[in-house]
N, CA, C and O atoms as CSV, one atom per row, in Angstrom:
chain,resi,resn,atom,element,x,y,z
A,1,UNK,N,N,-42.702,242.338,203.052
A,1,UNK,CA,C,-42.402,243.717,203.349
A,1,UNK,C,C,-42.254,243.888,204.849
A,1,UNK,O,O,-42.872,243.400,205.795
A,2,UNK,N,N,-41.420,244.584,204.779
A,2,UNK,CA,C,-41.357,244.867,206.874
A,2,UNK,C,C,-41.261,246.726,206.987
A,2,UNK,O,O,-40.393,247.435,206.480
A,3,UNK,N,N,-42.371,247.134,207.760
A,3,UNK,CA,C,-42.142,248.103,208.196
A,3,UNK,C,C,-41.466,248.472,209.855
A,3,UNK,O,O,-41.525,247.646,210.766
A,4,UNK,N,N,-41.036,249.416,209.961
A,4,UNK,CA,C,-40.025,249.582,210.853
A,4,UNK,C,C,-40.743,251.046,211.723
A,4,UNK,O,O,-40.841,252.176,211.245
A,5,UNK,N,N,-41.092,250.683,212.838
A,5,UNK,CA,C,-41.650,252.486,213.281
A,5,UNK,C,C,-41.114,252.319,214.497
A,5,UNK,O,O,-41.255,251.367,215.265
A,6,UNK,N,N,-40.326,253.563,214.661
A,6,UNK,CA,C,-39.237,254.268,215.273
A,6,UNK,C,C,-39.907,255.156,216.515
A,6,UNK,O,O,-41.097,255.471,216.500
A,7,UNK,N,N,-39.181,255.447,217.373
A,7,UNK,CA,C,-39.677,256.379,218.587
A,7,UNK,C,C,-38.360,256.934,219.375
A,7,UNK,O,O,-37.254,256.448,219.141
A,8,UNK,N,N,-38.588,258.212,220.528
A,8,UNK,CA,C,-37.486,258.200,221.055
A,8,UNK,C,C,-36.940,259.474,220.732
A,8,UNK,O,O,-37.646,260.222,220.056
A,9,UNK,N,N,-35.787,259.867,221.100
A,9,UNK,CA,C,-34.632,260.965,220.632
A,9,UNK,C,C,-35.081,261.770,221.048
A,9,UNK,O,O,-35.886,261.638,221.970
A,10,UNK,N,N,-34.736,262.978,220.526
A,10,UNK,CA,C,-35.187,264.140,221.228
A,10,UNK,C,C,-34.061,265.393,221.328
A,10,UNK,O,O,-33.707,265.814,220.228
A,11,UNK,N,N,-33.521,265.967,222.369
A,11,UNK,CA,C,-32.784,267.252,222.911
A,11,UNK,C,C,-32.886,266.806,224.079
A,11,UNK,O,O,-33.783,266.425,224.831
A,12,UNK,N,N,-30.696,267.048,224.098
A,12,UNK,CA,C,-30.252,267.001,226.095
A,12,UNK,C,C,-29.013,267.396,225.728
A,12,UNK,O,O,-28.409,267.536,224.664
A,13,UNK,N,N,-28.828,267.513,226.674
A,13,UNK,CA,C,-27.297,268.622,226.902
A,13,UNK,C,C,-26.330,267.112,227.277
A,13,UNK,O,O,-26.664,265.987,227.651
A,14,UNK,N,N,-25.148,267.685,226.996
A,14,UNK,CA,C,-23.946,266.362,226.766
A,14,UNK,C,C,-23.967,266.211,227.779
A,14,UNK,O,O,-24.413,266.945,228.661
A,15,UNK,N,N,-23.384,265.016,227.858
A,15,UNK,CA,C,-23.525,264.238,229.365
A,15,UNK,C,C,-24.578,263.642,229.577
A,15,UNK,O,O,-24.338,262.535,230.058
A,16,UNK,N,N,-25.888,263.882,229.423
A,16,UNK,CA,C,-27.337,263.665,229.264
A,16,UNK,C,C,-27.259,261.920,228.556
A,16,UNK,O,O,-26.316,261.237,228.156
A,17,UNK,N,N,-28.589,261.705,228.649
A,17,UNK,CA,C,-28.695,260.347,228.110
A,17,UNK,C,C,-30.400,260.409,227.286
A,17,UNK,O,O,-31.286,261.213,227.574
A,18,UNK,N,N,-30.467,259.453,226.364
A,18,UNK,CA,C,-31.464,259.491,225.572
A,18,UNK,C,C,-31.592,258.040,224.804
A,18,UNK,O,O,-30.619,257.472,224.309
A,19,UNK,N,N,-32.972,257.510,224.777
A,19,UNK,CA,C,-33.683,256.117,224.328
A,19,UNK,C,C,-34.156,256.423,223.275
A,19,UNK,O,O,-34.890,257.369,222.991
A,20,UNK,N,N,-33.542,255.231,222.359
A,20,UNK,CA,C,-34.457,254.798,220.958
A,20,UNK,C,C,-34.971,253.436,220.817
A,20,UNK,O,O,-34.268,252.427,220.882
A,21,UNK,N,N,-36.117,253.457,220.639
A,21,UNK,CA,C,-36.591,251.692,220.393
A,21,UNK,C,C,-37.007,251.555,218.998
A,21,UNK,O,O,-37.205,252.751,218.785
A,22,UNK,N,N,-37.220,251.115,218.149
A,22,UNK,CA,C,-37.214,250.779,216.985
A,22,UNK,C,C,-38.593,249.203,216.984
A,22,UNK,O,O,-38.256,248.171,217.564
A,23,UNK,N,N,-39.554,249.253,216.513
A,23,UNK,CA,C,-40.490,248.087,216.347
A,23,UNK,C,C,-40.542,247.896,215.176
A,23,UNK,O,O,-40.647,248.800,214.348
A,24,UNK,N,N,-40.460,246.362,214.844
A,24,UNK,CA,C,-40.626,245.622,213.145
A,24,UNK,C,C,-41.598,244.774,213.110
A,24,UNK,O,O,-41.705,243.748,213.782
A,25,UNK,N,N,-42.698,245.414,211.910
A,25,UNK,CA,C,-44.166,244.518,211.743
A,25,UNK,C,C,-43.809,244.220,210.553
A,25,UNK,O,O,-42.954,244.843,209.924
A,26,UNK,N,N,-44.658,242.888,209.990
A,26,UNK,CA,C,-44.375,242.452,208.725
A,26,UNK,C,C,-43.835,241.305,208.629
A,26,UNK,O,O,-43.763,240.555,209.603
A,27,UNK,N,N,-43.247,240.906,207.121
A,27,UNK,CA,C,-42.429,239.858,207.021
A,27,UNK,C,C,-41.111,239.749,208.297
A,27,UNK,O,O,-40.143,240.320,207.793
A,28,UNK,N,N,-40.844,239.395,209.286
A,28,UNK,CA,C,-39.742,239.370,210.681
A,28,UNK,C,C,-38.993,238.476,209.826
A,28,UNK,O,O,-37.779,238.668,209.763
A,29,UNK,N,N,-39.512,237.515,209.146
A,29,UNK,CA,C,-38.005,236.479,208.857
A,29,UNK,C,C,-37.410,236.926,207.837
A,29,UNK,O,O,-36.452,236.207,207.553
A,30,UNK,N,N,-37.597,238.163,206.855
A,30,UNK,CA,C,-36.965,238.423,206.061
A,30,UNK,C,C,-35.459,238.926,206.579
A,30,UNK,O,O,-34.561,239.193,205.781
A,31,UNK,N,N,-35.318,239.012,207.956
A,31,UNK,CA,C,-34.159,239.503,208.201
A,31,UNK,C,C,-33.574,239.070,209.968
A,31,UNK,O,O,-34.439,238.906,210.829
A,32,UNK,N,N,-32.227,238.938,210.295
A,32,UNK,CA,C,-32.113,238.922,211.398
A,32,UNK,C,C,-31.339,239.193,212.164
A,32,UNK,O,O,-30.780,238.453,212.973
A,33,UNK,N,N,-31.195,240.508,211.961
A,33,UNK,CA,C,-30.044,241.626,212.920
A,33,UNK,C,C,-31.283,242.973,212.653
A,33,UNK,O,O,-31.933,243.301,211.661
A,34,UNK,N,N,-31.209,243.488,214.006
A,34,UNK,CA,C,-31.248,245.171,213.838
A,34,UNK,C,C,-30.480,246.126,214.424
A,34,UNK,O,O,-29.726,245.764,215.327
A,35,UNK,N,N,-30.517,247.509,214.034
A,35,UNK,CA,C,-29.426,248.383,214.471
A,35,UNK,C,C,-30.169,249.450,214.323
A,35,UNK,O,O,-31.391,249.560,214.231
A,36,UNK,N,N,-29.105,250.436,214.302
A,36,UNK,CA,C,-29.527,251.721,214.468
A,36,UNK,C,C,-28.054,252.821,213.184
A,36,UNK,O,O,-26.879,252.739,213.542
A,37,UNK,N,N,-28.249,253.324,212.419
A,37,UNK,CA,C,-27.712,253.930,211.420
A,37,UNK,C,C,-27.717,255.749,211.970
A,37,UNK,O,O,-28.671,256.365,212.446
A,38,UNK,N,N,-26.847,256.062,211.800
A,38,UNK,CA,C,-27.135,258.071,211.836
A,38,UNK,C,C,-26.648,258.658,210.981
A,38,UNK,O,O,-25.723,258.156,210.343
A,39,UNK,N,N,-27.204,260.109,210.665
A,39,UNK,CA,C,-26.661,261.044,209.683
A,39,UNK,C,C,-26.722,262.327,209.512
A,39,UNK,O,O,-27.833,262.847,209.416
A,40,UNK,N,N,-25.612,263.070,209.441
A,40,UNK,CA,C,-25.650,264.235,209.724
A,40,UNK,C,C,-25.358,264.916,208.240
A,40,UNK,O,O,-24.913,264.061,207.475
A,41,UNK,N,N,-25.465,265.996,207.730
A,41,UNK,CA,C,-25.770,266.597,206.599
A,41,UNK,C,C,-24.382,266.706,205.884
A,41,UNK,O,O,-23.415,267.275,206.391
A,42,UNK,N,N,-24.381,266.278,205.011
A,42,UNK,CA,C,-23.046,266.442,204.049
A,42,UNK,C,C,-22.437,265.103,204.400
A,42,UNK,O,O,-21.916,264.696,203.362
A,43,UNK,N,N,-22.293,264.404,205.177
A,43,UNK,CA,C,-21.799,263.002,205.677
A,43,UNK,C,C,-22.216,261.463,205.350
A,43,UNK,O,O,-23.445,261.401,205.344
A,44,UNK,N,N,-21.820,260.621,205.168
A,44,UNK,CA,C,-22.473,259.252,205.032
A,44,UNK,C,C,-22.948,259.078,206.072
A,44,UNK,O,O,-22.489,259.637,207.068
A,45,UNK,N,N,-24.161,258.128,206.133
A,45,UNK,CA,C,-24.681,257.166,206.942
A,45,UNK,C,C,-24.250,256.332,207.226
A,45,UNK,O,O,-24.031,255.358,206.505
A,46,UNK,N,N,-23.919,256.483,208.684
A,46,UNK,CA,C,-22.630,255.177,209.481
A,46,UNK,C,C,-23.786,254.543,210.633
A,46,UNK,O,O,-24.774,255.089,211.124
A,47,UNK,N,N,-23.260,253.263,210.820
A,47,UNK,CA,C,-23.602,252.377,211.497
A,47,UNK,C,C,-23.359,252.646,212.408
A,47,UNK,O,O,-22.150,252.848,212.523
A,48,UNK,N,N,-24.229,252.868,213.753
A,48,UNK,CA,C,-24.079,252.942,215.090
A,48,UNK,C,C,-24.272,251.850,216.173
A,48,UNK,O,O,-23.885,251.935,217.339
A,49,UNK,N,N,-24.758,251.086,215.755
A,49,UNK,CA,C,-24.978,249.601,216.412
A,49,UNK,C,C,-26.267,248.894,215.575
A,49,UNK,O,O,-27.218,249.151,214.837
A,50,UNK,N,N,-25.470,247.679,216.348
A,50,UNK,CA,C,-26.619,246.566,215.914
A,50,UNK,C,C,-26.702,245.010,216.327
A,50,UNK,O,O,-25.672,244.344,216.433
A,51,UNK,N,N,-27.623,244.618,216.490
A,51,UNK,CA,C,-27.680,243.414,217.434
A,51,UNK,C,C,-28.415,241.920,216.790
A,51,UNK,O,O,-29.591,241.817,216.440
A,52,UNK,N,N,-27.921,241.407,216.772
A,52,UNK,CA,C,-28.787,239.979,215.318
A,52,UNK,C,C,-29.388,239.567,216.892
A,52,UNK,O,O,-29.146,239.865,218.062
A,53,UNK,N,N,-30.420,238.602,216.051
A,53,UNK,CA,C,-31.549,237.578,216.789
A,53,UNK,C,C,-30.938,236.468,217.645
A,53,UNK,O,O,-31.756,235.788,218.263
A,54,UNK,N,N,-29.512,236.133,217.805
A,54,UNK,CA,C,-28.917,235.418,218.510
A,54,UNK,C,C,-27.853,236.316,219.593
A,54,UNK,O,O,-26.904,235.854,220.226
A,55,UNK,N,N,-28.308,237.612,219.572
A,55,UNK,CA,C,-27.666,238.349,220.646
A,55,UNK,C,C,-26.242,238.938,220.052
A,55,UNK,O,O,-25.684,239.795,220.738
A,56,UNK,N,N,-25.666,238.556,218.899
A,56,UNK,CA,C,-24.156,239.487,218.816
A,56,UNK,C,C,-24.519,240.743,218.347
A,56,UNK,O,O,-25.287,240.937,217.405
A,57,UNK,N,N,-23.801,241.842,219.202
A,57,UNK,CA,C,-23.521,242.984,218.910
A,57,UNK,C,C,-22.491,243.633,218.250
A,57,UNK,O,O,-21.335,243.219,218.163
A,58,UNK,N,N,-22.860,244.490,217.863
A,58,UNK,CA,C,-21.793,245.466,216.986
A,58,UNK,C,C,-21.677,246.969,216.987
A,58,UNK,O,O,-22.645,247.511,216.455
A,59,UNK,N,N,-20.929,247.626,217.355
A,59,UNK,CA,C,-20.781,249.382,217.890
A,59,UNK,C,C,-19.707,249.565,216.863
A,59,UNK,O,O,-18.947,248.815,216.250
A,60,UNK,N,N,-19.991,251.137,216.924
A,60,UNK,CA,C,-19.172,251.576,215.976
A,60,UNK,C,C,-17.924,252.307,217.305
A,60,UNK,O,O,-18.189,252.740,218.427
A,61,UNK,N,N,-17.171,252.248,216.912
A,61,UNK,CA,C,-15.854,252.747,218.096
A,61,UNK,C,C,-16.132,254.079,218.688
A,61,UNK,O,O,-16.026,254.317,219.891
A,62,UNK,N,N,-16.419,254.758,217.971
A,62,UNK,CA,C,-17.193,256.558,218.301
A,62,UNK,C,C,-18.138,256.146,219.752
A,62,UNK,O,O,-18.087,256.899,220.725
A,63,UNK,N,N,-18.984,254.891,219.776
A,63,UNK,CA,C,-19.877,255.131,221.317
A,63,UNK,C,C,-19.793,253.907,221.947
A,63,UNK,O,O,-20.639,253.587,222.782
A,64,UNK,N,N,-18.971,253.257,221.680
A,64,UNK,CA,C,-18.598,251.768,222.505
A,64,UNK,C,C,-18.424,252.260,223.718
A,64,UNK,O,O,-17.899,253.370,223.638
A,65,UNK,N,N,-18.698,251.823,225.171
A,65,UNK,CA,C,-18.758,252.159,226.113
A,65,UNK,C,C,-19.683,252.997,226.712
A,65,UNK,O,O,-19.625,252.991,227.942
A,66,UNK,N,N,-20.788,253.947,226.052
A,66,UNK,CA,C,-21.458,254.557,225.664
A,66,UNK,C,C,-22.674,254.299,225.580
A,66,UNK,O,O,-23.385,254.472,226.569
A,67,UNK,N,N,-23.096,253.920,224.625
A,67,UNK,CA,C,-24.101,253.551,223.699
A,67,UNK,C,C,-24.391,251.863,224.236
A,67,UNK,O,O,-23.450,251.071,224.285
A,68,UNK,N,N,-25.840,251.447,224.628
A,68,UNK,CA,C,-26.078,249.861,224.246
A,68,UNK,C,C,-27.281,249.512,223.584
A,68,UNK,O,O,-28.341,250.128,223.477
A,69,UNK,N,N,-27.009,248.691,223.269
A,69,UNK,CA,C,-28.176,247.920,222.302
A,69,UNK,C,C,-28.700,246.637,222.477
A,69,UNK,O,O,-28.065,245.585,222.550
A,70,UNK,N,N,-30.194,246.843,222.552
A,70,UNK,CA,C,-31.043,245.023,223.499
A,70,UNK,C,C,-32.154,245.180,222.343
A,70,UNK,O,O,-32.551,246.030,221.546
A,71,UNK,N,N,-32.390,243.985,222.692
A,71,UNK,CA,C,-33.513,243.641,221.839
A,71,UNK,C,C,-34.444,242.877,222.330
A,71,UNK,O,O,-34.061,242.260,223.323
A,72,UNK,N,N,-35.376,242.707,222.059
A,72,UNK,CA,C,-37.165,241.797,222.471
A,72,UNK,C,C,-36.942,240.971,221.149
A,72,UNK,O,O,-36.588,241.493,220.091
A,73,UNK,N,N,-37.151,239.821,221.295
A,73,UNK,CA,C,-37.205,239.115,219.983
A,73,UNK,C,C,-38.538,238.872,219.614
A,73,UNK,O,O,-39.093,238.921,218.516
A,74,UNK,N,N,-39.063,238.524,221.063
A,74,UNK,CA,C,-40.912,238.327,220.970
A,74,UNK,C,C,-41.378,239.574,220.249
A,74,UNK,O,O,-42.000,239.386,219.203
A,75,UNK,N,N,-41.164,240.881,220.668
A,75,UNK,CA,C,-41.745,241.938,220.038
A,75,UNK,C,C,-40.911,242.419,219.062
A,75,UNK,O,O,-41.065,243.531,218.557
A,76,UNK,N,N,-40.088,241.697,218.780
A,76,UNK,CA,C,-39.502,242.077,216.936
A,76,UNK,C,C,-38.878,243.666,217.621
A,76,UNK,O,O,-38.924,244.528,216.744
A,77,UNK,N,N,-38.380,244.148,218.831
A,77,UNK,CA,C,-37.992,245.394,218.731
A,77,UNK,C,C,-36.390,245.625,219.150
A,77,UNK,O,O,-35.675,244.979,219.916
A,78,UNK,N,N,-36.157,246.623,218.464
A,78,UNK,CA,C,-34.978,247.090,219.335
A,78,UNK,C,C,-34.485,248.123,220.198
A,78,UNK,O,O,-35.246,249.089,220.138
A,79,UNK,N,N,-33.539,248.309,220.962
A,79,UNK,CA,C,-33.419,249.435,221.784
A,79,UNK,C,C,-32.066,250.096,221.754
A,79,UNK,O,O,-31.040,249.416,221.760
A,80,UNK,N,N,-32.051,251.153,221.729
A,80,UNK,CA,C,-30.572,251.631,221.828
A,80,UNK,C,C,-30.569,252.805,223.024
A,80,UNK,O,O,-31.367,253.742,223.049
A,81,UNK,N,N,-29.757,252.624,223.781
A,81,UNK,CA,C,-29.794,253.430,225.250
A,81,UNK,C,C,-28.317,254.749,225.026
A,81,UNK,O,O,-27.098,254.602,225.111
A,82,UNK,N,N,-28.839,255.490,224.842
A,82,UNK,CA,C,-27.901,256.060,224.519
A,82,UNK,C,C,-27.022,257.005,225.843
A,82,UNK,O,O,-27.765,257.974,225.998
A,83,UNK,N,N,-26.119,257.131,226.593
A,83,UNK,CA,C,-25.601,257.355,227.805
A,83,UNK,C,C,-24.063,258.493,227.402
A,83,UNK,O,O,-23.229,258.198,226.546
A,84,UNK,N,N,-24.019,259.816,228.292
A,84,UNK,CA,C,-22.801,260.430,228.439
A,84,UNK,C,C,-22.807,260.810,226.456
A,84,UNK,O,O,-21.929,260.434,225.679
A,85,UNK,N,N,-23.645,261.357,226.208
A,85,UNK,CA,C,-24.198,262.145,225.236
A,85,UNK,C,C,-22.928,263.246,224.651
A,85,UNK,O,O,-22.496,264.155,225.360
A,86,UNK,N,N,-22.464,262.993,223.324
A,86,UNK,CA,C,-21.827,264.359,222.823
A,86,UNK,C,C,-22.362,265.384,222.003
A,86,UNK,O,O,-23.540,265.203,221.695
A,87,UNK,N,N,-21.783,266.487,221.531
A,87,UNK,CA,C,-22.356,267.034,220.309
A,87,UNK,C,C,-22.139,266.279,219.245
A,87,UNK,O,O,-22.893,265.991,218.316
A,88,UNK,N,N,-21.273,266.047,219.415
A,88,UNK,CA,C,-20.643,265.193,217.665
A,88,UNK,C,C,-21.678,263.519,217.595
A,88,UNK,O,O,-21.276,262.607,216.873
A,89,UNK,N,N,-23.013,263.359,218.464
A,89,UNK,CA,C,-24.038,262.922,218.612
A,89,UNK,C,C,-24.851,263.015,217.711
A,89,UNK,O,O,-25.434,262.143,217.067
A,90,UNK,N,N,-24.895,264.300,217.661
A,90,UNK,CA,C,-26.324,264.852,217.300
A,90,UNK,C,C,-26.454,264.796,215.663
A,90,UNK,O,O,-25.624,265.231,214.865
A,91,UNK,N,N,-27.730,264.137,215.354
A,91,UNK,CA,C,-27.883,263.322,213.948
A,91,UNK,C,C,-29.094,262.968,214.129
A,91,UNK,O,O,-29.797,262.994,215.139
A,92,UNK,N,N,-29.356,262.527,212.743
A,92,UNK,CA,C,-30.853,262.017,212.513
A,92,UNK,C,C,-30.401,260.084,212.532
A,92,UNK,O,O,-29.703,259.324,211.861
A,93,UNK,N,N,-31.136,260.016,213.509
A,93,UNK,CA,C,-30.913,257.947,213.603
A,93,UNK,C,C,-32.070,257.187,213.299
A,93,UNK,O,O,-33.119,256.987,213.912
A,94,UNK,N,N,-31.599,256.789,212.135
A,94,UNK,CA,C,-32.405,255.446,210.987
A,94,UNK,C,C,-32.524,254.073,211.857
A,94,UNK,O,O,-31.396,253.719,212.200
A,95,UNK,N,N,-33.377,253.333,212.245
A,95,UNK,CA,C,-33.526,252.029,212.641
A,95,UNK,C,C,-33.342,251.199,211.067
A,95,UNK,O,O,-33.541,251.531,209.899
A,96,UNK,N,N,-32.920,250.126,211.664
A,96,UNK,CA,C,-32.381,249.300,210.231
A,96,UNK,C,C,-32.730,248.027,210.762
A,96,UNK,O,O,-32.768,247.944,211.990
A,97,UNK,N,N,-33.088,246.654,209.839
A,97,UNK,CA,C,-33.238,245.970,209.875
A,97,UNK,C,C,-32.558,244.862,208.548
A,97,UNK,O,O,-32.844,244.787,207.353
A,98,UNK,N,N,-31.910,244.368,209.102
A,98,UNK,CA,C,-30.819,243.874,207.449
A,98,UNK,C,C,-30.069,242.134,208.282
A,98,UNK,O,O,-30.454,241.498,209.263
A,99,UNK,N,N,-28.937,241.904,207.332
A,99,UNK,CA,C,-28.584,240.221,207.971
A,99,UNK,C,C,-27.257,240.423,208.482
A,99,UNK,O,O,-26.426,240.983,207.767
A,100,UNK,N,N,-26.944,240.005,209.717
A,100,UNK,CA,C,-25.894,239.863,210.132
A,100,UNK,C,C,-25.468,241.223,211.058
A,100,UNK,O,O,-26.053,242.298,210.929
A,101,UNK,N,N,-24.200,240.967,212.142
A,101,UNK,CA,C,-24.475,242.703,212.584
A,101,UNK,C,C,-23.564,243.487,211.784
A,101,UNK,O,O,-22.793,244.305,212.285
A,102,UNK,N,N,-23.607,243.352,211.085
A,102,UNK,CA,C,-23.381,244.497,209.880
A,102,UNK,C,C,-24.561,245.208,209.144
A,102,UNK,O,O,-24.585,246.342,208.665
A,103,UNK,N,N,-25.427,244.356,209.172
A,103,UNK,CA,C,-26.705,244.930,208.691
A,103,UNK,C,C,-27.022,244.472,207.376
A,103,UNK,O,O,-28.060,244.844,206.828
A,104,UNK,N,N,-26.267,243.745,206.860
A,104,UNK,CA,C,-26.080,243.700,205.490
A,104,UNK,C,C,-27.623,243.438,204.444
A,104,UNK,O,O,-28.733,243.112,204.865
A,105,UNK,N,N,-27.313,243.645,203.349
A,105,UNK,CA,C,-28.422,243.184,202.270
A,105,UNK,C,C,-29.228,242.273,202.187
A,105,UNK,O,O,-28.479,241.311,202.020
A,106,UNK,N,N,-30.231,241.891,202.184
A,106,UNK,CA,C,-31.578,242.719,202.067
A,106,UNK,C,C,-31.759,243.750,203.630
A,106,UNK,O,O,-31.375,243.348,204.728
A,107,UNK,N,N,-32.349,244.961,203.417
A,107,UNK,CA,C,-32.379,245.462,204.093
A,107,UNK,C,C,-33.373,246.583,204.675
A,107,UNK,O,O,-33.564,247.082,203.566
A,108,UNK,N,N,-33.807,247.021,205.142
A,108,UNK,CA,C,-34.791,247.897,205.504
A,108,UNK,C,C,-34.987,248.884,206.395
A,108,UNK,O,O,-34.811,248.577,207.575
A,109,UNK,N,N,-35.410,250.358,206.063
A,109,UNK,CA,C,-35.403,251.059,206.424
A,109,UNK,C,C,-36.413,251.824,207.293
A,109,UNK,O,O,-37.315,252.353,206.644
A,110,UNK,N,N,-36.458,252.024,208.844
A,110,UNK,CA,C,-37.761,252.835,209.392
A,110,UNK,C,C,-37.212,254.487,208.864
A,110,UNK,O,O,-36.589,254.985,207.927
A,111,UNK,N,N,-37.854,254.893,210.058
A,111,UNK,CA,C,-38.023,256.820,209.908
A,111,UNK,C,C,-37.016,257.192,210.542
A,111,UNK,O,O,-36.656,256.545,211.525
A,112,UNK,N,N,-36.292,258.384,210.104
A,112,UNK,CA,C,-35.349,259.141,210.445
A,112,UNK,C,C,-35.979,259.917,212.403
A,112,UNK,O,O,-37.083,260.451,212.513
A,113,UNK,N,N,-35.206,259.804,213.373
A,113,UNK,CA,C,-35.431,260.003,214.417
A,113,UNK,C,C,-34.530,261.376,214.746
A,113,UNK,O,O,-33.380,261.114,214.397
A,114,UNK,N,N,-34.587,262.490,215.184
A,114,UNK,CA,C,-33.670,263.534,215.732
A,114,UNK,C,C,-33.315,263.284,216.843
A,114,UNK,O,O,-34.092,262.952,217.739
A,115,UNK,N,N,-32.334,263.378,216.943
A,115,UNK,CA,C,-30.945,263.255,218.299
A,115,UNK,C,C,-30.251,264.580,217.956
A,115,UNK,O,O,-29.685,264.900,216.911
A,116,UNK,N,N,-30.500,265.528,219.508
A,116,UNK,CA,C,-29.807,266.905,219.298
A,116,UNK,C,C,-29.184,267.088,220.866
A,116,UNK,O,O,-29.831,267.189,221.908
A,117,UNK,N,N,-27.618,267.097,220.676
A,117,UNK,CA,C,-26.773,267.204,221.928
A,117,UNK,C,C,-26.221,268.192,222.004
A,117,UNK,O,O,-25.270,268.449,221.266
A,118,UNK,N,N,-26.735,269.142,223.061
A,118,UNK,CA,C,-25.910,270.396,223.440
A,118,UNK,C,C,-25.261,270.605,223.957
A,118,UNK,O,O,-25.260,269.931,224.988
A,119,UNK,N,N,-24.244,271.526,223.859
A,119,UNK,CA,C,-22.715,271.752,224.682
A,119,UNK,C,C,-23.188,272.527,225.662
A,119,UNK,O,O,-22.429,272.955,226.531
């Protein structure tokens, strides 16, 4: 089992910038990519980045340039730096832990985090 506990987000006005780190206790080898997932109400849950245990990354085109993603391998964590902030931001962001940077199956879910970007 791997639990996933989340931190971070918050409220900033666009342009603004805002940190999420994501920590994984538990089974670690059950998986080896993490990311970061968001979701806004009525919408699917899209992939916002994600970074496997050998360093490849993956962004979704919406915050490439934007958005980065590092990781601690020693501390099983991840980070997503979030920079030049929009409204079309603002979402609840899932830390994920799954294979490959896609995230794929088997997979696991921390706590929903609030990200709120004001115009």
């Amino acid at each position: 089992q791997v639990h996933l506990v989340g931190s971070g987000g918050g409220s900033v006005q666009a342009g603004g910038s805002l940190s999420l780190s994501c920590a994984a206790v538990g089974s670690v080898a059950s998986f080896n990519a993490m990311g970061w997932y968001r979701q806004v109400p009525g919408k699917q849950r899209e992939l916002v980045a994600a970074i496997t245990t050998n360093g490849i990354t993956n962004y979704a085109d919406s915050v490439k340039g934007r958005f980065t993603i590092s990781s601690d391998n020693a501390k099983n964590t991840v980070y997503l730096q979030m920079n030049s902030l929009k409204p079309e931001d603002t979402a609840v962001y899932y830390c994920n832990a799954g294979q490959g940077p896609h995230l794929g199956f088997p997979y696991f879910w921390g706590q929903g985090i609030q990200v709120t970007v004001s115009s």
